[in-house]
N, CA, C and O atoms as CSV, one atom per row, in Angstrom:
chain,resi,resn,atom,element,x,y,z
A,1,UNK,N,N,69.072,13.546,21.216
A,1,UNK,CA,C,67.757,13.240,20.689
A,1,UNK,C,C,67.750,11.763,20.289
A,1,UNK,O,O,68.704,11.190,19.762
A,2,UNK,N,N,66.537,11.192,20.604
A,2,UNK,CA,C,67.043,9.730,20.400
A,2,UNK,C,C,66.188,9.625,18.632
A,2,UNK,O,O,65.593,10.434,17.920
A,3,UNK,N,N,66.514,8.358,18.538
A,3,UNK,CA,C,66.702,7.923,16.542
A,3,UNK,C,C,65.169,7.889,16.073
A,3,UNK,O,O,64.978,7.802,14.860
A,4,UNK,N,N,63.787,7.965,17.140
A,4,UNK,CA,C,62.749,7.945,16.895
A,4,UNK,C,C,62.843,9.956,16.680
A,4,UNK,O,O,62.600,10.503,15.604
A,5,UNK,N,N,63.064,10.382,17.397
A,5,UNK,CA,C,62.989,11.999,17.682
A,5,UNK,C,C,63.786,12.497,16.315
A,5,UNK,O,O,63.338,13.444,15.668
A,6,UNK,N,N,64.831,11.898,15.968
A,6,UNK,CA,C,65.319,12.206,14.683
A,6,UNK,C,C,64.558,11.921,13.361
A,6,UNK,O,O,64.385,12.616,12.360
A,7,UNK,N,N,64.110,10.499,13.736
A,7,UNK,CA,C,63.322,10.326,12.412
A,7,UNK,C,C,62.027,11.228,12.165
A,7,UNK,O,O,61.530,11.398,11.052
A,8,UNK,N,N,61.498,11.838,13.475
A,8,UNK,CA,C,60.252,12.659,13.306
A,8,UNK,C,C,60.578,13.660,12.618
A,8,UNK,O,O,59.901,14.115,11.695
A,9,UNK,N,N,61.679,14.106,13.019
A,9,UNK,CA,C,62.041,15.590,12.754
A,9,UNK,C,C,62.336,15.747,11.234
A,9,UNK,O,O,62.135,16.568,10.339
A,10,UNK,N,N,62.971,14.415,11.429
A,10,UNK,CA,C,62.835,14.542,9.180
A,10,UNK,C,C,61.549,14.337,8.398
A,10,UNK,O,O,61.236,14.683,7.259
A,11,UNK,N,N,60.752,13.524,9.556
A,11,UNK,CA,C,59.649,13.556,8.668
A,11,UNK,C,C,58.854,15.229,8.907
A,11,UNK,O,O,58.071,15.537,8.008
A,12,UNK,N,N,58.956,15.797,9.538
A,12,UNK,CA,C,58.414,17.098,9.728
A,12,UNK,C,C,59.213,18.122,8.437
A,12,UNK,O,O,58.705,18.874,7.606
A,13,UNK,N,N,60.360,17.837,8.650
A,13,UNK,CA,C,60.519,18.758,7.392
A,13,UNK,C,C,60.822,18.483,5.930
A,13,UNK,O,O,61.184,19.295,5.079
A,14,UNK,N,N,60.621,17.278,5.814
A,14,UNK,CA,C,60.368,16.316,4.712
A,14,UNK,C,C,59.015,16.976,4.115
A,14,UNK,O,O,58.974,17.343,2.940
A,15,UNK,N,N,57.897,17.106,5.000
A,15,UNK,CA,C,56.573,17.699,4.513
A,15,UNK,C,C,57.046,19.138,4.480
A,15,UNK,O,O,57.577,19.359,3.392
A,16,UNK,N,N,57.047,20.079,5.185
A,16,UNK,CA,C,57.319,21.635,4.829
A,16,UNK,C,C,58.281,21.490,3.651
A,16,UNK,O,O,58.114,21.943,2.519
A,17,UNK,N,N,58.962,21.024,3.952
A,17,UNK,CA,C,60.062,21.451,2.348
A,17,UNK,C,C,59.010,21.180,1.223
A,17,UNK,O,O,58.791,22.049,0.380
A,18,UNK,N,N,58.378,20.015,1.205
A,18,UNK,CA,C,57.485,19.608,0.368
A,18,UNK,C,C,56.308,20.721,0.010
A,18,UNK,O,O,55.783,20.912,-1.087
A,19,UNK,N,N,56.123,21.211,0.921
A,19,UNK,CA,C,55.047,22.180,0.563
A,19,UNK,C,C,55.386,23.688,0.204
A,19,UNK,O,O,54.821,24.466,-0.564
A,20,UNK,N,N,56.447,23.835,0.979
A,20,UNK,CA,C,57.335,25.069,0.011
A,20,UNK,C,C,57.610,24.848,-1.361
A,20,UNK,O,O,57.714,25.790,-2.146
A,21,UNK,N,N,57.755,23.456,-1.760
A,21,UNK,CA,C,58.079,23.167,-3.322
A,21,UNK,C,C,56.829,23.013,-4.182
A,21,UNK,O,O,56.773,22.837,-5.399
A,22,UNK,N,N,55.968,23.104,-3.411
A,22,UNK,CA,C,54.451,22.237,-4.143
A,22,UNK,C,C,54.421,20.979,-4.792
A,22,UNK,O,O,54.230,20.586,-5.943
A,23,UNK,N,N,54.733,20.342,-3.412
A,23,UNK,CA,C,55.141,18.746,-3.826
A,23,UNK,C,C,54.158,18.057,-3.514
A,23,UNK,O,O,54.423,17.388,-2.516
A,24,UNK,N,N,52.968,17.866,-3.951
A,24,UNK,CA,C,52.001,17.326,-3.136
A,24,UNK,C,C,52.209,15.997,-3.289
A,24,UNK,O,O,51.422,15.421,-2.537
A,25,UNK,N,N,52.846,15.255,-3.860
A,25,UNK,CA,C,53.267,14.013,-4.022
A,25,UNK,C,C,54.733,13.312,-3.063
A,25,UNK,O,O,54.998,12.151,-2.748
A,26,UNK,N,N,55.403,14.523,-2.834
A,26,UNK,CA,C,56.006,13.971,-1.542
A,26,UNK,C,C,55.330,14.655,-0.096
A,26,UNK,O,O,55.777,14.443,1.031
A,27,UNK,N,N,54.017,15.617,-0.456
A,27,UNK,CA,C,53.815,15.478,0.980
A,27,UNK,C,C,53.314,14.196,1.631
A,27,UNK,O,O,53.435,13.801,2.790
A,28,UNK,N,N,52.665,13.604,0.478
A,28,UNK,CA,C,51.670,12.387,0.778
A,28,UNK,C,C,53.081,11.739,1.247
A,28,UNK,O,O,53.391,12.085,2.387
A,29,UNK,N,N,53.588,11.262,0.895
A,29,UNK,CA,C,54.821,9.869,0.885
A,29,UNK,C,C,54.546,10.030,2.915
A,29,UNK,O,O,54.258,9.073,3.633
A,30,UNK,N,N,54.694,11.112,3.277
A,30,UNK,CA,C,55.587,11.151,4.792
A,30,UNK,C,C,54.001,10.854,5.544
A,30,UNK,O,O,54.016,10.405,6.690
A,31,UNK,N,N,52.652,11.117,4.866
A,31,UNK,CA,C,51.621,10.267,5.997
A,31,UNK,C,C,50.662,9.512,6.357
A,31,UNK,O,O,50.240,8.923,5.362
A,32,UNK,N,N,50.256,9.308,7.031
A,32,UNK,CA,C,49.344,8.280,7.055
A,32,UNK,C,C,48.130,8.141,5.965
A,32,UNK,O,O,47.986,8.918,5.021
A,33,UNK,N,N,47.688,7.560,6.113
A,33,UNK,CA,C,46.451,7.467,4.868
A,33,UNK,C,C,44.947,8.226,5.662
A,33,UNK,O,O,44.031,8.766,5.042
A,34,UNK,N,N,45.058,8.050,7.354
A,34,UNK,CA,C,43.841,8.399,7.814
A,34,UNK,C,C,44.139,9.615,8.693
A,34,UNK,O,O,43.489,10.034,9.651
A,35,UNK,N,N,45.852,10.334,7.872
A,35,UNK,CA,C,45.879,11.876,8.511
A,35,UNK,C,C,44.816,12.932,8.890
A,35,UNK,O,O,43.830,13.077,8.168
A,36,UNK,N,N,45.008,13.746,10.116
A,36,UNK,CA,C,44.141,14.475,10.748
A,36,UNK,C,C,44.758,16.009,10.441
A,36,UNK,O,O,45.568,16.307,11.320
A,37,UNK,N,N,44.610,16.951,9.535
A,37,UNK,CA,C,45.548,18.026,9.979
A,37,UNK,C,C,44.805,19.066,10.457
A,37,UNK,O,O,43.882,19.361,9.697
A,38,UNK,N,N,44.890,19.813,11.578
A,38,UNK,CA,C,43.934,21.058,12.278
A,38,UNK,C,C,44.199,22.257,12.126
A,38,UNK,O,O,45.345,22.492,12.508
A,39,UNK,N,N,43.675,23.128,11.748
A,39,UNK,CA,C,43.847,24.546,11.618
A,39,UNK,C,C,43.510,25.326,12.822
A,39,UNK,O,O,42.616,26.172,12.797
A,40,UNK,N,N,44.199,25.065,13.870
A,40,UNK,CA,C,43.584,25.438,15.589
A,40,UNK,C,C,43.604,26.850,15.322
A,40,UNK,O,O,43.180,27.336,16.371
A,41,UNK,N,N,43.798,27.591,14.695
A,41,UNK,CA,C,43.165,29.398,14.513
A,41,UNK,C,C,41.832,29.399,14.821
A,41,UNK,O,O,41.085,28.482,14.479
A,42,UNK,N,N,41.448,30.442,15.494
A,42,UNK,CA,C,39.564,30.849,15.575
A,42,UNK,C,C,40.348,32.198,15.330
A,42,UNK,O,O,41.335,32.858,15.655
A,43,UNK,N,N,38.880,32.138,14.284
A,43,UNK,CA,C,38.559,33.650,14.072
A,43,UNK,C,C,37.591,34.909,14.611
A,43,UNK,O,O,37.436,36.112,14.398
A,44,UNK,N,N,36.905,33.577,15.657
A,44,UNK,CA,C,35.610,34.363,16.329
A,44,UNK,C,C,36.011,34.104,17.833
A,44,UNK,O,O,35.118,33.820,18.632
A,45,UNK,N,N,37.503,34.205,18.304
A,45,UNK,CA,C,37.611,34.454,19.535
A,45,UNK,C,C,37.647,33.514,20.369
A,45,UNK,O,O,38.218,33.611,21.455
A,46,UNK,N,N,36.934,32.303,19.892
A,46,UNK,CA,C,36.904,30.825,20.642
A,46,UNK,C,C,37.773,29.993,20.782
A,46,UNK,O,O,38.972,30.266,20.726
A,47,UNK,N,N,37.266,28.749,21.003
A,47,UNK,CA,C,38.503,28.076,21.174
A,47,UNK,C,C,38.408,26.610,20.057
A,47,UNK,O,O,39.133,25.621,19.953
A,48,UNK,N,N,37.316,26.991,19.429
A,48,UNK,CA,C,37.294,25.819,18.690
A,48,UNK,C,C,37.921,26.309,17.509
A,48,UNK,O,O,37.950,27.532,17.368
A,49,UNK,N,N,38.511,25.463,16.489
A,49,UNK,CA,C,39.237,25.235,15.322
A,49,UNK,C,C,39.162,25.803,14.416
A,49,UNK,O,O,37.972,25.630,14.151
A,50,UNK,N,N,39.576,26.457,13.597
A,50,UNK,CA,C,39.144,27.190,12.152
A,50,UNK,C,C,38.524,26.185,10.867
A,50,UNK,O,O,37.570,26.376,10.113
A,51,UNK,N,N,39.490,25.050,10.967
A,51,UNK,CA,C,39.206,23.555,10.147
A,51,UNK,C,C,39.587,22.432,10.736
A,51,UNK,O,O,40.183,22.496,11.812
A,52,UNK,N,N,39.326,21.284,10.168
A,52,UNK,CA,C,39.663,20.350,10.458
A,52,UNK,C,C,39.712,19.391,9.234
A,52,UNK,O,O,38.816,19.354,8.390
A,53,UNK,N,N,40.720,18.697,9.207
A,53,UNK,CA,C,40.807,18.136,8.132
A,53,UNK,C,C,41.659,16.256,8.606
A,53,UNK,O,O,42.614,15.923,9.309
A,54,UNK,N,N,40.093,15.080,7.288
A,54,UNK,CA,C,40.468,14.081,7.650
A,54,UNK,C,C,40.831,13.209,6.626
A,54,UNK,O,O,40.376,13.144,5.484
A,55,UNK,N,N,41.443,12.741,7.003
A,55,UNK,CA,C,42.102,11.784,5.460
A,55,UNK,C,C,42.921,12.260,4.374
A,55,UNK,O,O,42.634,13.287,3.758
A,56,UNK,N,N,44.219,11.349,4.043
A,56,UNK,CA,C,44.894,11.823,3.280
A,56,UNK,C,C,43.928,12.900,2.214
A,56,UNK,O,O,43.952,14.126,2.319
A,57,UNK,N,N,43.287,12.311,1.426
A,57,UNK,CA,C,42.608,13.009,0.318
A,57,UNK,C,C,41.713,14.439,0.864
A,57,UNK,O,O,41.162,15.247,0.117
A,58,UNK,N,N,41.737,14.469,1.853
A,58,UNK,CA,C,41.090,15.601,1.990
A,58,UNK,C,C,42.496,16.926,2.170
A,58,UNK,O,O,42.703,17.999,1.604
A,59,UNK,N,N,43.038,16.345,2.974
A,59,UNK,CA,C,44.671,16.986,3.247
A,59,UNK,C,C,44.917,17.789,2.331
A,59,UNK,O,O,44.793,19.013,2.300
A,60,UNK,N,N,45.378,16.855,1.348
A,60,UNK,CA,C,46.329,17.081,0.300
A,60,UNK,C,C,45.335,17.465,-0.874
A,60,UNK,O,O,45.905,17.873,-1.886
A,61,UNK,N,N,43.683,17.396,-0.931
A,61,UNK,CA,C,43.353,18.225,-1.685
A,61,UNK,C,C,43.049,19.310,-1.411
A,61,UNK,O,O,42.811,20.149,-2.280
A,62,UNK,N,N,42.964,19.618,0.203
A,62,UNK,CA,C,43.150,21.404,0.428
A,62,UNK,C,C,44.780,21.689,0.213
A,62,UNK,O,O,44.842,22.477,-0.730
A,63,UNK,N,N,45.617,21.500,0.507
A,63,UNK,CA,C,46.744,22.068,0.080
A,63,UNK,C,C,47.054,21.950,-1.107
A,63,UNK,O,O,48.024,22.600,-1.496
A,64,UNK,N,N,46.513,21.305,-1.814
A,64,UNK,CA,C,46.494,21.723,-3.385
A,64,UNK,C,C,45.707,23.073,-3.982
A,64,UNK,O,O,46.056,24.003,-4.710
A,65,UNK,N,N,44.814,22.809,-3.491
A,65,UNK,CA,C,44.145,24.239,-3.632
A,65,UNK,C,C,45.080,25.174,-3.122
A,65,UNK,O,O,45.667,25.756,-4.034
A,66,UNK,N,N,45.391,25.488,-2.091
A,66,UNK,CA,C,46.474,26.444,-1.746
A,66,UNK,C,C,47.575,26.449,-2.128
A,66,UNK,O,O,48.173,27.287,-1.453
A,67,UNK,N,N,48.380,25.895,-2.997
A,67,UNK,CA,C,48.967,25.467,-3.667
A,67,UNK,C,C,48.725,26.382,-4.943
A,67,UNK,O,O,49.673,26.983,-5.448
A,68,UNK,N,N,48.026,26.435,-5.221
A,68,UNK,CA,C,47.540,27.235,-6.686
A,68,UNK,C,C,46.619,28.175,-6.191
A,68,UNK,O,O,45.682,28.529,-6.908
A,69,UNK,N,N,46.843,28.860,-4.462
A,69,UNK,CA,C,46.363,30.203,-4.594
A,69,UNK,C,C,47.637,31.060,-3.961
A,69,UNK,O,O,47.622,32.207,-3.515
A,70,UNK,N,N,48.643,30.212,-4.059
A,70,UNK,CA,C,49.907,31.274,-3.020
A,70,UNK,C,C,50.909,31.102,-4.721
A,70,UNK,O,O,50.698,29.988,-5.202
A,71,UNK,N,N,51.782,31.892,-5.519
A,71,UNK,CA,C,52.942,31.799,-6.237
A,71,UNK,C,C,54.143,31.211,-5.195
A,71,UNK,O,O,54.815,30.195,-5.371
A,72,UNK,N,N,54.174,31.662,-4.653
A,72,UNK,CA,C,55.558,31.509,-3.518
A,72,UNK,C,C,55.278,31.445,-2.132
A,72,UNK,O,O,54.685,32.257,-1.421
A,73,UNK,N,N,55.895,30.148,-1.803
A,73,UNK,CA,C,55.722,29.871,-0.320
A,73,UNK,C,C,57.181,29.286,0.318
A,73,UNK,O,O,57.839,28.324,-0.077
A,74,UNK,N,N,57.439,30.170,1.398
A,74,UNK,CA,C,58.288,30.239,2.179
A,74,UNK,C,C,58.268,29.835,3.759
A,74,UNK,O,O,57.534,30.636,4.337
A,75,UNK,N,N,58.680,29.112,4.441
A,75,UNK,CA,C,58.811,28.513,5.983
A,75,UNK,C,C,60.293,29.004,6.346
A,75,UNK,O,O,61.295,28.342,6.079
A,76,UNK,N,N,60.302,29.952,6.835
A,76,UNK,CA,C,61.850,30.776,7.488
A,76,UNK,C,C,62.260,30.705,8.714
A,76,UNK,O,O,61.442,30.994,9.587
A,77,UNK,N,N,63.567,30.321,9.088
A,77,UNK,CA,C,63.480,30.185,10.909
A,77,UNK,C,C,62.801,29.161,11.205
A,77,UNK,O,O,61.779,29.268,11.883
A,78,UNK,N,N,63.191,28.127,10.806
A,78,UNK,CA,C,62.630,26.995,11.665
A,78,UNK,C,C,63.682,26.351,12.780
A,78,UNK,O,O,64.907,26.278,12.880
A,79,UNK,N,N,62.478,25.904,13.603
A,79,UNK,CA,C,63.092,25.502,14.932
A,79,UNK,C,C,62.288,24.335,15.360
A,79,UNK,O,O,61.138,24.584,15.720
A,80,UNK,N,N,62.648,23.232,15.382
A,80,UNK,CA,C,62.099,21.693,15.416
A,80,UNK,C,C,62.492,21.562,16.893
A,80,UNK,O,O,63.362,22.222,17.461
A,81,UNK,N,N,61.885,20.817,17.308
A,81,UNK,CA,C,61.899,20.532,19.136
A,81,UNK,C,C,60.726,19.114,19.269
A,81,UNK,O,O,59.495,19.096,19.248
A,82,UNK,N,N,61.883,17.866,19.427
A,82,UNK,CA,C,61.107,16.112,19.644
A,82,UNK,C,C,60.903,16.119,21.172
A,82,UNK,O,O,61.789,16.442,21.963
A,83,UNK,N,N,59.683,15.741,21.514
A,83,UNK,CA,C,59.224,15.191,22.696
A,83,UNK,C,C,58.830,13.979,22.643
A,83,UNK,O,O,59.200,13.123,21.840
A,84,UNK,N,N,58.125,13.883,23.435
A,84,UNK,CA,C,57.121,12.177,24.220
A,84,UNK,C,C,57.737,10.929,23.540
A,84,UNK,O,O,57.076,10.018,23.043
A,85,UNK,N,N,59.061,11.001,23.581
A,85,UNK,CA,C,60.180,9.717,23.290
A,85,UNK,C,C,59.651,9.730,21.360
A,85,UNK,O,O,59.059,8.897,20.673
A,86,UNK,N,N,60.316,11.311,21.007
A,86,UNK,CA,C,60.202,11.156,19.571
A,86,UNK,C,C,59.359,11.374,18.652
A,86,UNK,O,O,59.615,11.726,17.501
A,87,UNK,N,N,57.964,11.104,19.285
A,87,UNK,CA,C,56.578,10.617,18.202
A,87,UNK,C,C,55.987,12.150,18.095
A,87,UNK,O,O,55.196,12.317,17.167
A,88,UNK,N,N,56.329,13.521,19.094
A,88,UNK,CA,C,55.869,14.622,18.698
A,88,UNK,C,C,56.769,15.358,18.377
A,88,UNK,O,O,57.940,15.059,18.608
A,89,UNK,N,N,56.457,16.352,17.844
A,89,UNK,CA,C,57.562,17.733,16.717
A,89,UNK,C,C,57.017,18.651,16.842
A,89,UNK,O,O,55.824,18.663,16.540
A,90,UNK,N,N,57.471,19.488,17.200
A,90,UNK,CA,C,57.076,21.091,17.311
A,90,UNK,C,C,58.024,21.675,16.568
A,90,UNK,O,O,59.219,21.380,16.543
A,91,UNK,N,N,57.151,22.989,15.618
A,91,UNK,CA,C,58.071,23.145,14.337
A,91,UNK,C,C,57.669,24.764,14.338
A,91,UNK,O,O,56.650,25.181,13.788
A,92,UNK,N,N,58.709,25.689,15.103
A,92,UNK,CA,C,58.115,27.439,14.949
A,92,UNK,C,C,58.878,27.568,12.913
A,92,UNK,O,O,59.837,27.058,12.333
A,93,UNK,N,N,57.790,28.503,12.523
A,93,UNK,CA,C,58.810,28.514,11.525
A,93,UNK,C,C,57.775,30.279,11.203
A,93,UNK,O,O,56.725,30.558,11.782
A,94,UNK,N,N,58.405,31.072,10.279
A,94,UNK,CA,C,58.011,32.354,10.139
A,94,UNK,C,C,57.842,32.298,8.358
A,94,UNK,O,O,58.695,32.041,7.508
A,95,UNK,N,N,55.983,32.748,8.173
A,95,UNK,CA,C,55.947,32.076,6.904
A,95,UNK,C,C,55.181,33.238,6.164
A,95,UNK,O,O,54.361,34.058,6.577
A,96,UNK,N,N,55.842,32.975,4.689
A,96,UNK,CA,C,56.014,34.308,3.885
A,96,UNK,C,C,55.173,33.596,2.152
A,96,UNK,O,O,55.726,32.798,1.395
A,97,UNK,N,N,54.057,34.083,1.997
A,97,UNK,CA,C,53.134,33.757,0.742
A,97,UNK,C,C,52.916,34.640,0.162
A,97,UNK,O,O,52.763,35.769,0.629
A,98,UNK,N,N,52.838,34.247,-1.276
A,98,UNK,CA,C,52.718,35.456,-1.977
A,98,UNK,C,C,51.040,35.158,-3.175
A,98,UNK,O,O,50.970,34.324,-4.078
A,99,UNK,N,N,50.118,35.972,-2.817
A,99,UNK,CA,C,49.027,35.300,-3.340
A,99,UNK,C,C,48.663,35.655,-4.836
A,99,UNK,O,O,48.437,36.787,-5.264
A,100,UNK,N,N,48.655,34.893,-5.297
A,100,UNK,CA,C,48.939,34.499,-6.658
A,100,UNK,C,C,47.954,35.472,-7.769
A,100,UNK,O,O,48.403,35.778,-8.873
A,101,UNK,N,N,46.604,35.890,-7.324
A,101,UNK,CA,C,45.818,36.470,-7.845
A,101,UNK,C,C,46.443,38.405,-7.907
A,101,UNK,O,O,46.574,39.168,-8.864
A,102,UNK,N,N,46.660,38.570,-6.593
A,102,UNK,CA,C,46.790,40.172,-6.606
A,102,UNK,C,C,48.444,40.200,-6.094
A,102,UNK,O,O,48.887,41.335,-5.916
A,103,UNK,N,N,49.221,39.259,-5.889
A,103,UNK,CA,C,50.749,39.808,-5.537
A,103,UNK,C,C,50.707,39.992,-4.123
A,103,UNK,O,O,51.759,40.351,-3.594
A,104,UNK,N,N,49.314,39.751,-3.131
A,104,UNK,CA,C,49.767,40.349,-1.714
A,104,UNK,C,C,50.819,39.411,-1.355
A,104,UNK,O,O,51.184,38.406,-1.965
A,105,UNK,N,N,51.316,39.988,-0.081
A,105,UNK,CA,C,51.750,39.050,0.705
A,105,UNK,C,C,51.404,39.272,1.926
A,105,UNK,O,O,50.948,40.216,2.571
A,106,UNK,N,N,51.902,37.568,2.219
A,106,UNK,CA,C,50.969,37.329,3.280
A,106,UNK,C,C,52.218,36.696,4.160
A,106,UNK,O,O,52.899,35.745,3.777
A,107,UNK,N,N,52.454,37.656,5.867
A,107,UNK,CA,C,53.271,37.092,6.447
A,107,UNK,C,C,52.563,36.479,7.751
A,107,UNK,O,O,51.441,36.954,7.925
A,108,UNK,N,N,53.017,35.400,8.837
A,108,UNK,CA,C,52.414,34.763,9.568
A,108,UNK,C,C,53.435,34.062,10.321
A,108,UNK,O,O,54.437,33.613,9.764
A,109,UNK,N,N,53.137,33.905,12.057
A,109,UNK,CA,C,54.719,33.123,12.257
A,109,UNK,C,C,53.468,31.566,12.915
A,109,UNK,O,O,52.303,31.584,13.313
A,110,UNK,N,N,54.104,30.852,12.801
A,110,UNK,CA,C,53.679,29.037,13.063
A,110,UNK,C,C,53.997,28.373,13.922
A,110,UNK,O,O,55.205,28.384,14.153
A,111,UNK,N,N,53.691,28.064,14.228
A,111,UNK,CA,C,53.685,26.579,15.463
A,111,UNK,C,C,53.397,25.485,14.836
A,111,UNK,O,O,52.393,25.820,14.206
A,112,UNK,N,N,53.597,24.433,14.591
A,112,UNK,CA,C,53.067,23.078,13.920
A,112,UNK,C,C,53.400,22.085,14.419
A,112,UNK,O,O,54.537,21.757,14.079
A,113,UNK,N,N,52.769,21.215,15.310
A,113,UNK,CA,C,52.462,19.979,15.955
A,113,UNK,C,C,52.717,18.620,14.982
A,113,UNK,O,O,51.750,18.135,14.394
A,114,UNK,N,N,53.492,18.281,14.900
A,114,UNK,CA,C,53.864,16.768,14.128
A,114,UNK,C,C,53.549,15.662,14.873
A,114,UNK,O,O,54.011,15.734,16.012
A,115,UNK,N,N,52.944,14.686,14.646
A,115,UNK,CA,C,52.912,13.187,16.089
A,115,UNK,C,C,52.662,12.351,14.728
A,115,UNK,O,O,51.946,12.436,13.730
A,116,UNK,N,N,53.818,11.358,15.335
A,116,UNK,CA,C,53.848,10.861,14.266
A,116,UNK,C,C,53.932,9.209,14.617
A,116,UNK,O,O,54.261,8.899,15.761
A,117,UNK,N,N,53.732,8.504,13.961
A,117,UNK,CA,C,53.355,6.561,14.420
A,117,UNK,C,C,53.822,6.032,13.094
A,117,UNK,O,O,53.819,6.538,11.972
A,118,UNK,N,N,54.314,4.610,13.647
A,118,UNK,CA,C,54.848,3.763,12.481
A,118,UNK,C,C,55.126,4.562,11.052
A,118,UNK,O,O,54.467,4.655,10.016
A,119,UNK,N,N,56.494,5.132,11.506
A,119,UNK,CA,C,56.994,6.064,10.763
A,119,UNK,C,C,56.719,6.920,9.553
A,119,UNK,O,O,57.392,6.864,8.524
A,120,UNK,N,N,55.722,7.690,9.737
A,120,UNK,CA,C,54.699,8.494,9.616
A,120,UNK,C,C,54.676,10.048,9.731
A,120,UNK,O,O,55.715,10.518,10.195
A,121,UNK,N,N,53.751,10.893,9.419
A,121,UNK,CA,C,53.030,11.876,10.358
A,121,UNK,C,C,51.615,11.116,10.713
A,121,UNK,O,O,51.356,10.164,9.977
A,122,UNK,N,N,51.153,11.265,11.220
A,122,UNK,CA,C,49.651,10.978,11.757
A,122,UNK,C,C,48.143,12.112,12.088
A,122,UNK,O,O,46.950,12.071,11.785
A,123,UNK,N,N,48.907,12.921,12.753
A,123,UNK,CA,C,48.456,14.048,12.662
A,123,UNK,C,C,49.341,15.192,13.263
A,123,UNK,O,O,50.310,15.168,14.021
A,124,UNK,N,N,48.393,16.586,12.413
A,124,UNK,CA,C,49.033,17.971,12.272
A,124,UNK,C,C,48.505,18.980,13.343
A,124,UNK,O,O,47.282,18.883,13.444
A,125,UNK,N,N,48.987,19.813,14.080
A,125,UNK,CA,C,47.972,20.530,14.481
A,125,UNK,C,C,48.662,22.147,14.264
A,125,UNK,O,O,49.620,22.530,14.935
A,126,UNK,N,N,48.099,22.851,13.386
A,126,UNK,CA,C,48.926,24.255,13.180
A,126,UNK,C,C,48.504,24.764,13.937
A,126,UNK,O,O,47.579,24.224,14.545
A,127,UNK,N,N,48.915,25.973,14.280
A,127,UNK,CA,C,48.308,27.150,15.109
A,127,UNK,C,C,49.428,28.293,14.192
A,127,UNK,O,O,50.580,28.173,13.775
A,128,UNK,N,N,48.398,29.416,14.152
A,128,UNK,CA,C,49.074,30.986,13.682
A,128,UNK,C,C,48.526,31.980,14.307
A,128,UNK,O,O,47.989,31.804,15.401
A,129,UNK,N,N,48.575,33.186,13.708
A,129,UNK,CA,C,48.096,34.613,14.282
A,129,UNK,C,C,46.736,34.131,13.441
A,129,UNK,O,O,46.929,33.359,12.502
A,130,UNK,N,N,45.700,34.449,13.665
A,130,UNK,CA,C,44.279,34.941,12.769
A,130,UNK,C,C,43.955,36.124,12.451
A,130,UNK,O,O,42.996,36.338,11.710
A,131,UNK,N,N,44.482,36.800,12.809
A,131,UNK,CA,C,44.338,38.820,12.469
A,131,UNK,C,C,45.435,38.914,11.759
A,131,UNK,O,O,45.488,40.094,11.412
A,132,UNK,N,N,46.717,38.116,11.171
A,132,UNK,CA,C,47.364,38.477,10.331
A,132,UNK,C,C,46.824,37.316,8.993
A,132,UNK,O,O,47.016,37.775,7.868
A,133,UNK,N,N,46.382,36.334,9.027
A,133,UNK,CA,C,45.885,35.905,7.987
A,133,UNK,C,C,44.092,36.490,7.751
A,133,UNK,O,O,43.478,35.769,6.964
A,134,UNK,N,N,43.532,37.292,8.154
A,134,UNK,CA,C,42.380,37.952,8.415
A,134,UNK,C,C,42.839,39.265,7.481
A,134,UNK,O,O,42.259,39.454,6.412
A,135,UNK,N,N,43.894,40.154,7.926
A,135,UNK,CA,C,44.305,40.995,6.916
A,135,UNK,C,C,44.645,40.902,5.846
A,135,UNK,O,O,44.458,41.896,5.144
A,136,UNK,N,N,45.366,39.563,5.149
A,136,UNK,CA,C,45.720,38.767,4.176
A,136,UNK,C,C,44.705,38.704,3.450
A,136,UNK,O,O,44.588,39.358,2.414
A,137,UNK,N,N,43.648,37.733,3.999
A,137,UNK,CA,C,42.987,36.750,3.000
A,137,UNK,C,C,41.896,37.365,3.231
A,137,UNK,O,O,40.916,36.826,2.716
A,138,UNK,N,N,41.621,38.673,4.055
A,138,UNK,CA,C,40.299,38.962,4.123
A,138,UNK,C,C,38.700,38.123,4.484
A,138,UNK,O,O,37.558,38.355,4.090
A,139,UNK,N,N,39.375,36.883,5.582
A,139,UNK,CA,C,38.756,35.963,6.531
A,139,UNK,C,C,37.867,37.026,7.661
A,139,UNK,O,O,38.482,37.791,8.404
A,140,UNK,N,N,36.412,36.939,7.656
A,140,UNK,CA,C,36.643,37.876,8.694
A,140,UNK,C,C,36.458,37.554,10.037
A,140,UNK,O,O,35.792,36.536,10.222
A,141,UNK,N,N,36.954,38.269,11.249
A,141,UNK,CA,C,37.248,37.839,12.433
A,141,UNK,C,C,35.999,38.404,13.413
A,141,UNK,O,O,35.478,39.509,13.270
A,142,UNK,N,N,35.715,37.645,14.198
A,142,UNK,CA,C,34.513,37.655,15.397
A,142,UNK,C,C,32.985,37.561,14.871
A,142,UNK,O,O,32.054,37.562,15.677
C-alpha cells in the first residue's frame, strides 16, 4: 500500500474510532472544512440518498445529535481497502447502537467511502441496510 493509501486509512479510522468515542472534536481534526458526508440509504426504493450533508458544521452537528441519541456505539470487523493511488477508503465494518431513550439495539453492517485530499477526509459516502435501520429507528420505508 503506498504512504498516501496508509495515511487515508488512518485518517478513516482516526474518524470511526472518534465516533465510537463521541469525539466530536477529533472527528473534526481529520476533515475538511467544506466536508460532504452522504447517507446513500433510500428508504423508498430509489436511488436517491436518504441525506446529504454539507459542511463541517452541518456534519458534526448531525453526529452530535446522534451522539446523544445512541449510549453505545460500536464499529466491529473492520476491513479498510485504499484505491485510486490512496485518496479512496473503503471501510466494511458491522455496527452495534444502543439507543439511549428505550435500550434498543440497533444492528447494521456498513460500507463507508473515505476520499480524501490534502490530508484530509473530504468526503463520506455511507451506505447500510435501510430495513434494518427502519426496524430500529422506526424510519418508514417506501
Amino acid at each position: 500500500m503506498s504512504p498516501e493509501g496508509i495515511h487515508a486509512v488512518s485518517l478513516a479510522a482516526t474518524y470511526l474510532d472518534a465516533f465510537e468515542a463521541g469525539d466530536v472534536t477529533e472527528m473534526a481534526n481529520v476533515l475538511t472544512d467544506d466536508i460532504v458526508h452522504t447517507l446513500a440509504m433510500s428508504f423508498d426504493g430509489g436511488t436517491e440518498p436518504y441525506l446529504v450533508l454539507t459542511g463541517k458544521d452541518q456534519v458534526l452537528g448531525f453526529f452530535s445529535d446522534i451522539l446523544q441519541q445512541v449510549s453505545q456505539r460500536v464499529l466491529s470487523d473492520r476491513r479498510a481497502n485504499a484505491g485510486a493511488g490512496g485518496e479512496v477508503v473503503f471501510v466494511e465494518a458491522v455496527g452495534e447502537a444502543v439507543l439511549a431513550g428505550s435500550g434498543t439495539l440497533y444492528r447494521n453492517v456498513y460500507v463507508f467511502k473515505f476520499e480524501c485530499a490534502d490530508g484530509k477526509v473530504r468526503r463520506i459516502t455511507e451506505y447500510a441496510n435501510p430495513v434494518a435501520a427502519h426496524k430500529a429507528l422506526h424510519i418508514p420505508l417506501g
